[in-house]
C-alpha positions as CSV (number, residue, x, y, z in Angstrom):
1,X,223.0,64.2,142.3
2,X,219.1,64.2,141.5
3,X,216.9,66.4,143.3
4,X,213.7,65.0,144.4
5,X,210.6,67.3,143.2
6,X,207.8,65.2,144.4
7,X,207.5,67.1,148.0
8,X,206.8,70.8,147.8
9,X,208.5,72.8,149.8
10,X,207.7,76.8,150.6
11,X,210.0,80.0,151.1
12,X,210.2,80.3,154.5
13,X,212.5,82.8,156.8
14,X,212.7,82.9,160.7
15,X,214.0,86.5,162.0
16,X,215.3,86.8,165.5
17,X,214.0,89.9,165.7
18,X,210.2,88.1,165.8
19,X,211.3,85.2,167.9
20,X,209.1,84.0,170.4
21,X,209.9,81.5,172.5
22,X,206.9,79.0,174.1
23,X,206.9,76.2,176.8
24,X,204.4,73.4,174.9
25,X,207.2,71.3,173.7
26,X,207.9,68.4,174.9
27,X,210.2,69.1,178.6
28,X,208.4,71.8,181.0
29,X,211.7,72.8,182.2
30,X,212.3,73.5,178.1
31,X,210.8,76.5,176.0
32,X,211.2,76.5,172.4
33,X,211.2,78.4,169.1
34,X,209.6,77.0,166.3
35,X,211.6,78.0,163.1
36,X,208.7,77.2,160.6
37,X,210.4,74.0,158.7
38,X,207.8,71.8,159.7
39,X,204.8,73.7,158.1
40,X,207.4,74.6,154.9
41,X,208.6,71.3,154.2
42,X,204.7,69.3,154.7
43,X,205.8,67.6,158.0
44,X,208.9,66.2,156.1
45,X,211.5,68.1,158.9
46,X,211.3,70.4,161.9
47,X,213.7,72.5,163.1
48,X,213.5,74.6,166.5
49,X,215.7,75.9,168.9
50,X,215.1,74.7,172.9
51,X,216.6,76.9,175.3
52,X,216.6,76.1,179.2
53,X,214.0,78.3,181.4
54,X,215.1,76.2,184.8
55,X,217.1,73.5,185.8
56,X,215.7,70.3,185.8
57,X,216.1,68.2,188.8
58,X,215.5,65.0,187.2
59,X,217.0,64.6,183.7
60,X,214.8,63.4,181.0
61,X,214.0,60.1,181.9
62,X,215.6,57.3,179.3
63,X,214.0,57.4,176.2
64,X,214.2,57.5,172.7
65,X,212.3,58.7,169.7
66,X,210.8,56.8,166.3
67,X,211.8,59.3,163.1
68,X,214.8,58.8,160.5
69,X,216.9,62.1,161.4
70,X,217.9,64.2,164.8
71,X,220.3,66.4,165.1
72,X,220.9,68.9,167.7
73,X,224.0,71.4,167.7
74,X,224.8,73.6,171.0
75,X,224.9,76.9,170.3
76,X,225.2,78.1,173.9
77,X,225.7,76.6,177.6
78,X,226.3,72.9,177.9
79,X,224.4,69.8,178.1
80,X,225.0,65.8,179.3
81,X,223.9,63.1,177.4
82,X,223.7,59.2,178.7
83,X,223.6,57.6,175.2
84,X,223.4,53.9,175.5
85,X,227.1,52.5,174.3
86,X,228.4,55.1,174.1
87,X,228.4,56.9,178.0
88,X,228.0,60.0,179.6
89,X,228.5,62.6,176.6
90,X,229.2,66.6,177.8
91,X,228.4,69.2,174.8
92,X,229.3,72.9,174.5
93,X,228.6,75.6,172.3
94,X,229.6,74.8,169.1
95,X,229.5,71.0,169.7
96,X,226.8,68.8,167.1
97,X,225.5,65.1,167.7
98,X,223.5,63.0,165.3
99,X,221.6,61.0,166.9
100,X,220.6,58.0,165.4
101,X,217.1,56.5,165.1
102,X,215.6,54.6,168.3
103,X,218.9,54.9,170.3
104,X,218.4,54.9,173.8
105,X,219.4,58.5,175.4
106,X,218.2,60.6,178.3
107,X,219.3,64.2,178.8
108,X,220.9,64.5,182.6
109,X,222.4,67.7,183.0
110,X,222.6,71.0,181.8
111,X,223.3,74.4,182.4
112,X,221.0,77.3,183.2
113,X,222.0,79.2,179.5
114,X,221.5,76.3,178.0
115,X,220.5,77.0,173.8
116,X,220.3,74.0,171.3
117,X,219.0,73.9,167.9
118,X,217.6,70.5,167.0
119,X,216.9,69.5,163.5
120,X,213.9,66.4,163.1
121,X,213.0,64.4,160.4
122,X,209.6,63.5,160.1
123,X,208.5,66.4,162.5
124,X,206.0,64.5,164.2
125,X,207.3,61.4,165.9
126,X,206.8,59.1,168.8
127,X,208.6,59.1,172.2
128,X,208.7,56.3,174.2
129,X,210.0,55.7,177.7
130,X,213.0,53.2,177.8
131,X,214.4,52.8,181.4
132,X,217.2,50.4,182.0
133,X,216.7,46.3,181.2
134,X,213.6,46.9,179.8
């Protein structure tokens, strides 16, 4: 396996202990950690964890993202999915999707402990509304 050199990359650790948690993401019902990734890695990846500050009474709205990689992995609570062909998909704590690029998805449910960590690649990407027959 070759290791690619050509993007730097810097030392980078995220303590709990300094955690702070903001709502300026993308979902006002959302507030999130950023773990530093993006600013380490040049934009290459981001990584943050979400965690739920209120129910949302409308889901997400379908939708889906331009970038190569997202991954998200439950680390507490639960959360529903709608991913087109594939259905209504419940995750728990412990649970990990992969998400692949441009597929159509909307977040419907979830519960009030909700905690995710979700992993981007690039970290700045492009989110575009996607409702049904369109």
């Amino acid at each position: 396996m070759t290791i690619s050199t050509t993007t730097k990359q810097t030392f980078r650790i995220s303590r709990a202990k300094d955690a702070r948690f903001v709502q300026d993401g993308l979902r006002p019902f959302f507030s999130y950690r950023d773990l530093g990734i993006s600013e380490a890695t040049q934009g290459r990846y981001h990584a943050h964890v979400i965690r739920a500050e209120q129910l949302g009474e409308k889901g997400t709205g379908r939708h889906l993202h331009r970038l190569d990689f997202q991954m998200v992995y439950i680390l507490r609570g639960w959360v529903t999915f709608e991913y087109e062909g594939q259905g209504d998909v419940r995750l728990e704590a412990g649970d990990c999707v992969l998400q692949p690029p441009e597929i159509r998805h909307e977040l419907t449910s979830f519960s009030a402990d909700l905690e995710m960590l979700e992993i981007t690649s690039p970290a700045e990407f492009e989110t575009v509304d996607a409702p049904r027959g369109a």
